[in-house]
Residue frames as a rotation matrix with the C-alpha (Angstrom) as fourth column:
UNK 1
-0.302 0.857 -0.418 72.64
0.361 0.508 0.782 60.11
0.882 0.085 -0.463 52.28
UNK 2
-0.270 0.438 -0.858 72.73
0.942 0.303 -0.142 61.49
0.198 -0.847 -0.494 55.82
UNK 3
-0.704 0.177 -0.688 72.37
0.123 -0.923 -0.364 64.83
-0.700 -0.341 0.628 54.96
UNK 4
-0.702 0.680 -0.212 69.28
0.225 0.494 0.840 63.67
0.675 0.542 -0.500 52.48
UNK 5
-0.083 0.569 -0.818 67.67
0.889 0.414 0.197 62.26
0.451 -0.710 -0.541 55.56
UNK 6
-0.438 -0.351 -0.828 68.30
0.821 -0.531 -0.209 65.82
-0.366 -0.771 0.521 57.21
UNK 7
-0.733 0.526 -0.432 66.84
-0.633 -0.759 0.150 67.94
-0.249 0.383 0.889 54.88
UNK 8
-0.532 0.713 -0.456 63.46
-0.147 0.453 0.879 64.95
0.834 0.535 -0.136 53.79
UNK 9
0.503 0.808 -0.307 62.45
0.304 0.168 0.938 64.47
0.809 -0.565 -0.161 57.42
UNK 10
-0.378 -0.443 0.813 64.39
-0.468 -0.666 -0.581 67.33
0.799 -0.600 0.045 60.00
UNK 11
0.420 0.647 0.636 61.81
-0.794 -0.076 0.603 65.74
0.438 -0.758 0.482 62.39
UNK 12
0.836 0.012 -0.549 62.65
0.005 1.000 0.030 62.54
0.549 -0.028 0.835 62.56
UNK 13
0.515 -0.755 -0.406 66.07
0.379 0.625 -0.683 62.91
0.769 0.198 0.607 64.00
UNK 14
0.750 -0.166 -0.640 67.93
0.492 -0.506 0.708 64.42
-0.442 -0.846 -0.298 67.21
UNK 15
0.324 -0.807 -0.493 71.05
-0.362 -0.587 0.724 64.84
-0.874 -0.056 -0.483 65.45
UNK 16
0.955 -0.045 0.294 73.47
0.208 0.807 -0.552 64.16
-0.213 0.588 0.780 62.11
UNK 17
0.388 -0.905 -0.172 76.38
-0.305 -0.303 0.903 63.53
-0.870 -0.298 -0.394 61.61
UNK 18
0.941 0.308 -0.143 78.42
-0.163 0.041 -0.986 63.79
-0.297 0.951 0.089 58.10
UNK 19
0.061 -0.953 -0.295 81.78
-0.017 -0.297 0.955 63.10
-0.998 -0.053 -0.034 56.56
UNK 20
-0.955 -0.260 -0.139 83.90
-0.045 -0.339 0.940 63.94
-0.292 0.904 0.313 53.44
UNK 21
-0.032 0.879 0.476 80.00
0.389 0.450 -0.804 64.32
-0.921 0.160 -0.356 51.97
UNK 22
-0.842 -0.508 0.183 79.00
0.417 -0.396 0.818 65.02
-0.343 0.765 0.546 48.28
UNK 23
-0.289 0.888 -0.359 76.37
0.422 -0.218 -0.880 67.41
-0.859 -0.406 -0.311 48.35
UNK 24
0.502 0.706 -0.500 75.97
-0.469 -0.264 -0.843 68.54
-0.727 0.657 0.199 44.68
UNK 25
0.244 -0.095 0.965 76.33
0.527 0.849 -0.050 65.77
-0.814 0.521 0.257 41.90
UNK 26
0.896 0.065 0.438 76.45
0.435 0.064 -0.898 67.72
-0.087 0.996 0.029 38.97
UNK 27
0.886 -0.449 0.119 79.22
-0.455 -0.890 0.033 69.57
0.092 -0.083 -0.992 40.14
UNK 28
0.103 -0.585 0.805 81.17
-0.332 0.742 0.582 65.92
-0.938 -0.327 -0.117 40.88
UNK 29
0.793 0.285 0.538 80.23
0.375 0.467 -0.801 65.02
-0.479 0.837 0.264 37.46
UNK 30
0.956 -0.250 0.155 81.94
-0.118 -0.809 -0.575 67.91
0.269 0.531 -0.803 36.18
UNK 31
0.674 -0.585 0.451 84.86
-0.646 -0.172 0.743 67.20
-0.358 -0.793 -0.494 38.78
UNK 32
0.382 -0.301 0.874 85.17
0.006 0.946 0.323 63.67
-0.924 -0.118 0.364 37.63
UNK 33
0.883 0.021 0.469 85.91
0.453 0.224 -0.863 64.37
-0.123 0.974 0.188 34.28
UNK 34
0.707 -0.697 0.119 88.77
-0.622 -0.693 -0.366 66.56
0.337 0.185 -0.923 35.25
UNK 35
0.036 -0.467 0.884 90.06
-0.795 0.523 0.308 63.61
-0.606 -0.713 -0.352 37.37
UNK 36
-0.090 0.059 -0.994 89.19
-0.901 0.420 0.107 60.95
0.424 0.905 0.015 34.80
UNK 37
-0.977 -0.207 0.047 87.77
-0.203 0.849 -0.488 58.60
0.061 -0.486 -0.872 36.86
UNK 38
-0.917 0.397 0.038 84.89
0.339 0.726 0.598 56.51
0.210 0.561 -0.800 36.82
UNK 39
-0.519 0.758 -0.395 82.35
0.592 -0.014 -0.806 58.28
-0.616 -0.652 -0.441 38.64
UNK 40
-0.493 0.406 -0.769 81.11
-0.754 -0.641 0.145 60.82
-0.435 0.651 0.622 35.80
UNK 41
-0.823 0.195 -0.533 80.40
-0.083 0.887 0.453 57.45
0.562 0.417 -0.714 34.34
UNK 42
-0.637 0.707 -0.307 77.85
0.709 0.694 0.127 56.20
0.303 -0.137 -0.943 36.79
UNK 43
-0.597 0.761 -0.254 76.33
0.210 -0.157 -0.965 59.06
-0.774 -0.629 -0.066 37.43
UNK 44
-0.746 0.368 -0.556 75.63
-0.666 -0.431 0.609 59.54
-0.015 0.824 0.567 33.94
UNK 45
-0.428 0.539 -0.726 73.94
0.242 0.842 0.482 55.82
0.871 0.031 -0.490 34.07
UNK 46
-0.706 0.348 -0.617 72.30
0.707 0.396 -0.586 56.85
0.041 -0.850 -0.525 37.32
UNK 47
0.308 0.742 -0.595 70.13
-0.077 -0.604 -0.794 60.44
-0.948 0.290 -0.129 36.36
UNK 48
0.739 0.516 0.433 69.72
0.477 0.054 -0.877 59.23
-0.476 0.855 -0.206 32.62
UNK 49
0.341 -0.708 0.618 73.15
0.551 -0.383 -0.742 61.70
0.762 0.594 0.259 30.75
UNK 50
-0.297 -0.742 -0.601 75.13
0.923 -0.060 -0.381 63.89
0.246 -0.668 0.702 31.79
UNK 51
-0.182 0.383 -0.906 74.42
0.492 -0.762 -0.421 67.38
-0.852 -0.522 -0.050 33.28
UNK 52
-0.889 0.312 -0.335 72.95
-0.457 -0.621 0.636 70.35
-0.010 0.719 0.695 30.26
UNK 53
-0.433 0.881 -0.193 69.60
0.064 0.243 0.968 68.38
0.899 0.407 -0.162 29.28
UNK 54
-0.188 0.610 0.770 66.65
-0.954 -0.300 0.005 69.12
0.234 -0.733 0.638 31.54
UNK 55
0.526 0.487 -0.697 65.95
-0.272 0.873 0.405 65.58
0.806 -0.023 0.592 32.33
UNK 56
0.135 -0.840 -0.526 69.28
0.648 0.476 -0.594 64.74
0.750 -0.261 0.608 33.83
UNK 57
-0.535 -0.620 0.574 69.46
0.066 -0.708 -0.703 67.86
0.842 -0.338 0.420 35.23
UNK 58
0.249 0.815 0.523 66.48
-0.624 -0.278 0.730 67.46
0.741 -0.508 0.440 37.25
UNK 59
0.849 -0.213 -0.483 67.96
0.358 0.905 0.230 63.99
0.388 -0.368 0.845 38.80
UNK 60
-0.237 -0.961 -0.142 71.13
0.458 0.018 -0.889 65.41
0.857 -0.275 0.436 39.28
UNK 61
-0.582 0.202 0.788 69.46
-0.532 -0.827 -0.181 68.32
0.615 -0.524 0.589 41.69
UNK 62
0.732 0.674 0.097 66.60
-0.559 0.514 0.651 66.10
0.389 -0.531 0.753 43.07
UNK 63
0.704 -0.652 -0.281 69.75
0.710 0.658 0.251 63.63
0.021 -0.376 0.926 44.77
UNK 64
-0.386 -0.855 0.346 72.27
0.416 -0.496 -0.762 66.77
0.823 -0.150 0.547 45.83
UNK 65
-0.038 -0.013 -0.999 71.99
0.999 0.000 -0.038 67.70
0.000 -1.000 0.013 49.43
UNK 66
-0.906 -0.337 -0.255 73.04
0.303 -0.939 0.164 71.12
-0.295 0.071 0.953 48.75
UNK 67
-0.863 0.372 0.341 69.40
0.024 -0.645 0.764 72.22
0.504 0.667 0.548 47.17
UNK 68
0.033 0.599 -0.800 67.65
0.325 0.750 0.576 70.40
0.945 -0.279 -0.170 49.70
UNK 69
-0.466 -0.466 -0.752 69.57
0.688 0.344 -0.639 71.24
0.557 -0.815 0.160 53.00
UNK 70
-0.813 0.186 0.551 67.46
-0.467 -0.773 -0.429 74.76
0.346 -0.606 0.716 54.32
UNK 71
0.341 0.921 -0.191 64.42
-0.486 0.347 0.802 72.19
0.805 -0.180 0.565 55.11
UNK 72
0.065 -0.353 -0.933 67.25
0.830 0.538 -0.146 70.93
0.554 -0.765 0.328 58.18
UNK 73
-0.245 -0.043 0.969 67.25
-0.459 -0.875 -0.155 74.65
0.854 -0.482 0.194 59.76
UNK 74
0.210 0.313 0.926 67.29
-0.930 -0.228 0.288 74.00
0.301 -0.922 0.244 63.67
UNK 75
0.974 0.035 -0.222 68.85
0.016 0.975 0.222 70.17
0.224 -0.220 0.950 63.06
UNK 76
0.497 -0.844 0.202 71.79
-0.442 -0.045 0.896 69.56
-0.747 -0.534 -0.395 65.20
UNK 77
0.956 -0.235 0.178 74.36
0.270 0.452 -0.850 68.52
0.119 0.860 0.496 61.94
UNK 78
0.477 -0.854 -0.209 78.01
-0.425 -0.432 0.795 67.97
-0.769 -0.291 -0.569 62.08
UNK 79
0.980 -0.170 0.107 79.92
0.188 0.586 -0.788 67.69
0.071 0.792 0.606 59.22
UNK 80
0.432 -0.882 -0.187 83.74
-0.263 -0.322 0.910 66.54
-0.863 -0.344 -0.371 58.50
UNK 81
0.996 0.065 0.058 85.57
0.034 0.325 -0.945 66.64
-0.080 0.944 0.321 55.83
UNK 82
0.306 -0.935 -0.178 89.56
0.360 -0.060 0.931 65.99
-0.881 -0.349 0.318 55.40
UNK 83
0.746 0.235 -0.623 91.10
-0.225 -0.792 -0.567 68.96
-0.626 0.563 -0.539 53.84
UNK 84
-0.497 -0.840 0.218 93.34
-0.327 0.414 0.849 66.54
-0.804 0.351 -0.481 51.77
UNK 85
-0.152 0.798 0.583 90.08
0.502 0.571 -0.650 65.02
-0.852 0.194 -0.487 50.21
UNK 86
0.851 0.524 -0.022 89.54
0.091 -0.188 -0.978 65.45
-0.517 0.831 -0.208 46.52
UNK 87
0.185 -0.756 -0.628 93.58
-0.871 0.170 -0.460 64.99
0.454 0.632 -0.627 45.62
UNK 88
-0.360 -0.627 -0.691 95.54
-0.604 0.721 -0.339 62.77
0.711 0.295 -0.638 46.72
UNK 89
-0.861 -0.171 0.480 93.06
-0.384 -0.401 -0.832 61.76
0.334 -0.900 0.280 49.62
UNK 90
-0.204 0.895 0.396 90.38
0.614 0.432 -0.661 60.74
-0.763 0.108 -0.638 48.08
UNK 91
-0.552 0.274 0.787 87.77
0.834 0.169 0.526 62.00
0.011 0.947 -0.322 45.19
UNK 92
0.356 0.831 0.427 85.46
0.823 -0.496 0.277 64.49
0.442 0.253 -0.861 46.56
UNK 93
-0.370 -0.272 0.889 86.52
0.140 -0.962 -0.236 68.51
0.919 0.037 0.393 46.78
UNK 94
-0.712 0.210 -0.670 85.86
0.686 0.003 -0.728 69.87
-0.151 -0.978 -0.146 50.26
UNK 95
-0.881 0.409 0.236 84.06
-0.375 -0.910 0.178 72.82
0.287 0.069 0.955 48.70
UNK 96
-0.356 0.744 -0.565 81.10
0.484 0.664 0.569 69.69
0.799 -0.071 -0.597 48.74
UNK 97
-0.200 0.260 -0.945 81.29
0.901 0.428 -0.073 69.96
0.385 -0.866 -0.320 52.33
UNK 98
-0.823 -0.098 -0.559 82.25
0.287 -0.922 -0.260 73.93
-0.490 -0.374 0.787 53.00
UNK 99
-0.570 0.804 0.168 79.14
-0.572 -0.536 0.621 75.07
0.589 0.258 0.766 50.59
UNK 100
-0.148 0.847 -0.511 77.21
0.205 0.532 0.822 72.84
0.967 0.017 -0.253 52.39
UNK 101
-0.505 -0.307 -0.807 78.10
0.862 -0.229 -0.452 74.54
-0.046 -0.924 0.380 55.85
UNK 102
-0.716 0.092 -0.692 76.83
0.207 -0.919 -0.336 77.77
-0.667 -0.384 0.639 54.69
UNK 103
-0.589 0.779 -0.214 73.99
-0.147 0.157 0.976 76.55
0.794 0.607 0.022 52.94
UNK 104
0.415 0.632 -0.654 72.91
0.668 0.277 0.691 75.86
0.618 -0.724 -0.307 56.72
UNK 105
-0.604 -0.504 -0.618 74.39
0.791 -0.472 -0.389 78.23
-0.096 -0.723 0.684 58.26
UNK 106
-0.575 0.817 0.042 72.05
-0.786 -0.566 0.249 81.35
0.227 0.111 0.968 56.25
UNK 107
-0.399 0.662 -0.635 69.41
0.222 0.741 0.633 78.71
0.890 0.111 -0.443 57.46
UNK 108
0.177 -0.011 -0.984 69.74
0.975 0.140 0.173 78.96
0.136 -0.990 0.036 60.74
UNK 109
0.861 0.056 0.505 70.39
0.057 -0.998 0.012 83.12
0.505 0.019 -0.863 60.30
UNK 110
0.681 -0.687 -0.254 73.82
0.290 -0.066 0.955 82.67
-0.673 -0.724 0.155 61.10
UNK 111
0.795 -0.380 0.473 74.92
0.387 -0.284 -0.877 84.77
0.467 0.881 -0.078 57.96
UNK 112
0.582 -0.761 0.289 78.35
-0.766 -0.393 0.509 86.08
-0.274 -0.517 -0.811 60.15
UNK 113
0.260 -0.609 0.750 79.48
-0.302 0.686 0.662 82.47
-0.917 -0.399 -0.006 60.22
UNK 114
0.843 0.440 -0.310 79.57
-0.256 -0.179 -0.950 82.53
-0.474 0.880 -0.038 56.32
UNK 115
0.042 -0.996 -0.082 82.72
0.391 -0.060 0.919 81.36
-0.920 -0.070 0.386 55.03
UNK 116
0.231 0.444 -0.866 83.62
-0.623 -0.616 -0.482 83.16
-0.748 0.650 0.134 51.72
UNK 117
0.919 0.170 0.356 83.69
0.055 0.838 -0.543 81.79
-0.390 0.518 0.761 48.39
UNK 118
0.335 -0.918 -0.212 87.68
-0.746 -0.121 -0.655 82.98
0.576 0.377 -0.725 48.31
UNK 119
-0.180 -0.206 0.962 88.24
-0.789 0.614 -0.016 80.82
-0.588 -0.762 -0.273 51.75
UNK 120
0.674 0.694 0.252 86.28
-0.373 0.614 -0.695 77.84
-0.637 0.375 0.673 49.87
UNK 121
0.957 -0.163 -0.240 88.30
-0.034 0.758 -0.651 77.83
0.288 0.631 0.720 47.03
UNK 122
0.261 -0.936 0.235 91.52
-0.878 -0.332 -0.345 78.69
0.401 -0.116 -0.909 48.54
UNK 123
-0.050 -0.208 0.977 91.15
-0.815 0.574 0.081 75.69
-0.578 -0.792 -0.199 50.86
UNK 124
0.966 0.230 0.115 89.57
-0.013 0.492 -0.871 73.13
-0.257 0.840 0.478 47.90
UNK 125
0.959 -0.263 -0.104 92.20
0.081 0.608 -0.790 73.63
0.270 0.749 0.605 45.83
UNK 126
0.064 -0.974 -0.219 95.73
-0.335 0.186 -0.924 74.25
0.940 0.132 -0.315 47.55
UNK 127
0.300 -0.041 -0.953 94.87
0.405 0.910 0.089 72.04
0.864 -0.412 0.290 50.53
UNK 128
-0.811 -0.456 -0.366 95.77
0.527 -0.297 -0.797 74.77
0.255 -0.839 0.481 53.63
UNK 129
0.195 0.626 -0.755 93.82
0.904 -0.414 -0.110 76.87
-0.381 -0.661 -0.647 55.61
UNK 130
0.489 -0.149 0.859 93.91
0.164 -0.952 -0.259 80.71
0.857 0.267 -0.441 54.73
UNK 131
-0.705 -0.708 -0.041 96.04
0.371 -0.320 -0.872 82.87
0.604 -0.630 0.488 57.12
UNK 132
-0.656 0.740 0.150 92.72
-0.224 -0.381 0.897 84.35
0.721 0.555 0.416 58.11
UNK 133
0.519 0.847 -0.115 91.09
-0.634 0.472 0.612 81.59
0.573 -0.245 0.782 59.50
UNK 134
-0.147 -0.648 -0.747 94.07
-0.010 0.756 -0.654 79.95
0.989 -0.088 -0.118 61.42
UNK 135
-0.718 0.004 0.696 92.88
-0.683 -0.194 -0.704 81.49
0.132 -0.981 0.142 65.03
UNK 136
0.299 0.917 -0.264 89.18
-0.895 0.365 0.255 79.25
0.331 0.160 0.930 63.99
UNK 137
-0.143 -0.336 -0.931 90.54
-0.140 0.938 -0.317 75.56
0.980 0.085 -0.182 65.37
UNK 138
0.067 -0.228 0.971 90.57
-0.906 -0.421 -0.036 73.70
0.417 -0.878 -0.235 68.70
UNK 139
-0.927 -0.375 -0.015 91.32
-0.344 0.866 -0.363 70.64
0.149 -0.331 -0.932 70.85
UNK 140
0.138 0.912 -0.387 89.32
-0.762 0.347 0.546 67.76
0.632 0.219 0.743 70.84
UNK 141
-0.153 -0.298 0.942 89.80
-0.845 0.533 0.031 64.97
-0.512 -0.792 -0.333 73.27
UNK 142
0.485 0.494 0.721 87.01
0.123 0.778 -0.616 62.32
-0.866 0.387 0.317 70.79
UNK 143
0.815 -0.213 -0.538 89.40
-0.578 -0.247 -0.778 63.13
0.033 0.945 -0.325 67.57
UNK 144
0.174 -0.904 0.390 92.70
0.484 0.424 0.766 61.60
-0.857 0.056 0.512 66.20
UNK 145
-0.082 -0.728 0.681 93.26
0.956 -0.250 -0.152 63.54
0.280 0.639 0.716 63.56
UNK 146
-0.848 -0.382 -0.366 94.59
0.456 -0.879 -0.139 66.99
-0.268 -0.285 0.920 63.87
UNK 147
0.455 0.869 -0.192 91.66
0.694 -0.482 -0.536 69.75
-0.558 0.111 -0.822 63.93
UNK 148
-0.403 -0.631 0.663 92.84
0.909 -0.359 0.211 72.59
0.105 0.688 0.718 61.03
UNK 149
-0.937 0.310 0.159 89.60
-0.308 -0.951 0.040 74.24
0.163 -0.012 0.986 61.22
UNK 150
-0.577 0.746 -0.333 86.50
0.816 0.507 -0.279 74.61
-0.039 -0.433 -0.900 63.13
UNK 151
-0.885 0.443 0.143 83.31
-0.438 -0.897 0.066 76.76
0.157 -0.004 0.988 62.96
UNK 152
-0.605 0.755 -0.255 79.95
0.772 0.476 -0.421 76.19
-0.197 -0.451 -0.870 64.55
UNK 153
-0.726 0.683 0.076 76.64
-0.669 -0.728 0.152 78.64
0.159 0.059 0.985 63.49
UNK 154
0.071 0.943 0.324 73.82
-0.996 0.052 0.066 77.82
0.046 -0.328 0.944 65.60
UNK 155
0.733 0.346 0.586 73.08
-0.478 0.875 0.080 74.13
-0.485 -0.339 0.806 65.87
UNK 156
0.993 -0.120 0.001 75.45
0.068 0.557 -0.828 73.32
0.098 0.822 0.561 62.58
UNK 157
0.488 -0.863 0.130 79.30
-0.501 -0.155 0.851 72.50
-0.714 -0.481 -0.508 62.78
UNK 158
0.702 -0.559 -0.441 82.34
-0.308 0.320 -0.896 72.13
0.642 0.765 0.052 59.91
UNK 159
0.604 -0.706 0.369 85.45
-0.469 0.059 0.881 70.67
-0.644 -0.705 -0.296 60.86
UNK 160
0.879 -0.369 -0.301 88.34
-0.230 0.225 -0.947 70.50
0.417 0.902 0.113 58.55
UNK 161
0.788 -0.407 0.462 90.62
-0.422 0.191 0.887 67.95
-0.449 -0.894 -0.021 59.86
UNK 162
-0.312 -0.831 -0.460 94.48
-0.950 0.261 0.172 66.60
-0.023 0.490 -0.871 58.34
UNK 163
0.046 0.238 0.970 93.08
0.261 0.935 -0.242 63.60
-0.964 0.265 -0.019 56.28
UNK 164
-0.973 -0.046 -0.226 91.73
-0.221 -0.089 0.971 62.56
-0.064 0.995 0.076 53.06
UNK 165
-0.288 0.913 -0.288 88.53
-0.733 -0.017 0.680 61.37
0.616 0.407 0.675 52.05
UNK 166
-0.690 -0.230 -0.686 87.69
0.243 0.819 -0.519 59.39
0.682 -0.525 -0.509 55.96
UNK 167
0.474 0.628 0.618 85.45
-0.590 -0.294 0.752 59.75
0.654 -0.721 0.231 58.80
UNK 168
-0.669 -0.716 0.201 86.08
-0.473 0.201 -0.858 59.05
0.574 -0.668 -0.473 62.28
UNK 169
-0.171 0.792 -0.586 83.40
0.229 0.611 0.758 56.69
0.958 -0.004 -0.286 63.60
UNK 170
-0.256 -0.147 -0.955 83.91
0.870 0.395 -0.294 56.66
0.421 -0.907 0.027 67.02
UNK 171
-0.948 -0.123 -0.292 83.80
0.118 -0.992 0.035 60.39
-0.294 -0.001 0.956 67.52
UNK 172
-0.570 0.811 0.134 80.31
-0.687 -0.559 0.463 60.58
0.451 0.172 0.876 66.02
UNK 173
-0.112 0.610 -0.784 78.88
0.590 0.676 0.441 57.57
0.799 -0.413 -0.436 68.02
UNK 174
-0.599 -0.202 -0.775 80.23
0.793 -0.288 -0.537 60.00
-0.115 -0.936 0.333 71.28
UNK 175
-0.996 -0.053 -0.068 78.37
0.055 -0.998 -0.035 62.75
-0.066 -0.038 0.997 69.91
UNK 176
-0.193 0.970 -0.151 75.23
-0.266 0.097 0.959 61.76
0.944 0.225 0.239 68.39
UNK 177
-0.276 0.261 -0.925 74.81
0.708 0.707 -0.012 59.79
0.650 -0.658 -0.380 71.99
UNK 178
-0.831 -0.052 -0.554 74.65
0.494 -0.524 -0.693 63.10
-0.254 -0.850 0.461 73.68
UNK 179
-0.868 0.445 0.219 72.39
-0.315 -0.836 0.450 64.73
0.383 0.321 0.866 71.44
UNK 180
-0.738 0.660 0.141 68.86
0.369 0.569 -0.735 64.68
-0.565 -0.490 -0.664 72.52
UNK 181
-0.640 0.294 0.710 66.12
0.544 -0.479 0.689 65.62
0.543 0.827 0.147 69.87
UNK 182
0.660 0.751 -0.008 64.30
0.591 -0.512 0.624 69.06
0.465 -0.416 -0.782 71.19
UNK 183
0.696 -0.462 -0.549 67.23
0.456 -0.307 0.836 69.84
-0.555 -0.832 -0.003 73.23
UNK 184
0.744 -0.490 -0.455 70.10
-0.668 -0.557 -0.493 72.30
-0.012 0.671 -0.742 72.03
UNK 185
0.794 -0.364 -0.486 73.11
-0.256 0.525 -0.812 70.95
0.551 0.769 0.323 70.71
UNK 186
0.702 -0.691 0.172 76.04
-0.498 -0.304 0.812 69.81
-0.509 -0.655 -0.558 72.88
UNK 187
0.501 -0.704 -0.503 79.35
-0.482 0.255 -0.838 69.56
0.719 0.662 -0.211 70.75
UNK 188
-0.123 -0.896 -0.426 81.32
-0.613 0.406 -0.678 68.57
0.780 0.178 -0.599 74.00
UNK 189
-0.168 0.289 -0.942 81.20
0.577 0.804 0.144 65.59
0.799 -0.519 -0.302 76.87
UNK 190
-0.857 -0.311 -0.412 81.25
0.512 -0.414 -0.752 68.12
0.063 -0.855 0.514 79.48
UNK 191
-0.272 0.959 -0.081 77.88
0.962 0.270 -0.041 69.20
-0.017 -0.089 -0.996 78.64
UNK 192
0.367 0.179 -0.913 77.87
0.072 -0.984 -0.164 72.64
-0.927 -0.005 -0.374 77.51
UNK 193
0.977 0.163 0.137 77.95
0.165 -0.172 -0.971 74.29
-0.135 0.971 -0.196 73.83
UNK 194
-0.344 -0.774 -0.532 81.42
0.044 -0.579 0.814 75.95
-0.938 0.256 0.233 72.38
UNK 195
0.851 -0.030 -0.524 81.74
-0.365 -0.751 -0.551 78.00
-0.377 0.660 -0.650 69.84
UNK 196
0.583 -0.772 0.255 85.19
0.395 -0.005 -0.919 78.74
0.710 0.636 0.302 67.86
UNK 197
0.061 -0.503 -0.862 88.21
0.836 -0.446 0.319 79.86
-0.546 -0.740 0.394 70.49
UNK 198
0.953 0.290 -0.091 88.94
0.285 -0.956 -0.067 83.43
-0.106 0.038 -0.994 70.19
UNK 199
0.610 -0.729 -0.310 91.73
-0.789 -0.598 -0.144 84.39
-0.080 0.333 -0.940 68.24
UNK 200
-0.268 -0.881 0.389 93.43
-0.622 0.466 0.629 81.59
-0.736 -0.073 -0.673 68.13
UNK 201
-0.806 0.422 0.415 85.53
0.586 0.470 0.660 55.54
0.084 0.775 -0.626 53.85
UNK 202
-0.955 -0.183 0.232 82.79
-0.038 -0.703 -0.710 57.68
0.293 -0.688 0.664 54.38
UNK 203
-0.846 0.375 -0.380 81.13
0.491 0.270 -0.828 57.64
-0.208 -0.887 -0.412 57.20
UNK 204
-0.520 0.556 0.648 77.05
-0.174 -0.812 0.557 58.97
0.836 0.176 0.520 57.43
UNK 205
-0.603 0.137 -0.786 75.46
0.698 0.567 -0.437 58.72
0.386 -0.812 -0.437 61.00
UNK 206
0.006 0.796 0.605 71.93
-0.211 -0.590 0.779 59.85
0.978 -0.132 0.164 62.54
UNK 207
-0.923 0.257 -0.286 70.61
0.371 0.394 -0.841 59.66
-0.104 -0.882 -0.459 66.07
UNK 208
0.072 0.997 0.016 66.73
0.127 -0.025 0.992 59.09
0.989 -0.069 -0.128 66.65
């Protein structure tokens, strides 16, 4: 829902902050049935069947973040997602969260920060980082769980941290509090951007 709000009214908001999010429904639908668990169910009862018929299919797309999210270009948006999430961790695939990084990232013309769609599934489905991407990580002070992997393009920031399907309140209350709307993003308390270092239940939360 908070990346909804992020892509229905960009204005409205200084900053947002996501976790484990599920940003394209039919694609959960499709999930859930491989999992056999109840959620293919309601979403069938919630956009009318199940994904193939144009009806449904419209509902499923009209309520998925992912199709929605280039109308947040230039919104300050952090999203986490534990890279346990979608086995034993919880329900929803990180890919949810990683396509939805670089669905804002080519927003924001930050097509470098791109992760591919081998990284994606490599991470999704055998739970590790690539070798690759292991220099991409860094200390946090406002975390408690372990950072795996971090990447920031322009205003927008992933973080794939050693959980399951959680958010860390506290951590986005510290951030969102800094953001100011107009003003560029500041990821840390010290009051200045970072990047990635060189070489080396869930939660949704806005600030107005």
């Amino acid at each position: 829902m908070a990346l909804m709000m992020a892509a229905k009214v960009p204005a409205l908001w200084a900053a947002v902050a996501a976790w484990v999010p599920i940003t394209d429904l039919a694609q959960w639908h499709t999930e859930s049935l491989a999992r056999t668990n109840e959620y293919a169910r309601y979403l069938e009862q919630t956009c009318g069947g199940a994904p193939g018929m144009s009806g449904p299919d419209k509902e499923y797309q009209s309520r998925s973040p992912l199709f929605h999210l280039e109308a947040a270009k230039g919104l300050p948006i952090d999203i986490g997602v534990g890279i346990h999430d979608g086995h034993k961790g919880g329900s929803v695939p990180i890919s949810h969260s990683l396509r939805a990084f670089n669905t804002l990232a080519a927003a924001n013309k930050c097509e470098d920060k791109l992760l591919k769609e081998s990284e994606i599934v490599f991470m999704t489905e055998r739970e590790q980082i690539p070798r690759e991407l292991f220099g991409e990580k860094e200390n946090d002070s406002e975390r408690r769980r372990a950072i795996l992997f971090r990447r920031v393009a322009g205003p927008v920031r992933i973080t794939v941290f050693e959980g399951g399907h959680e958010g860390e309140y506290t951590a986005s209350y510290k951030w969102l509090a800094r953001q100011q709307k107009g003003k560029s993003v500041v990821w840390r308390p010290e009051n200045r951007s970072v990047g990635v270092l060189p070489g080396t239940d869930n939660v949704n939360q806005v600030a107005r």
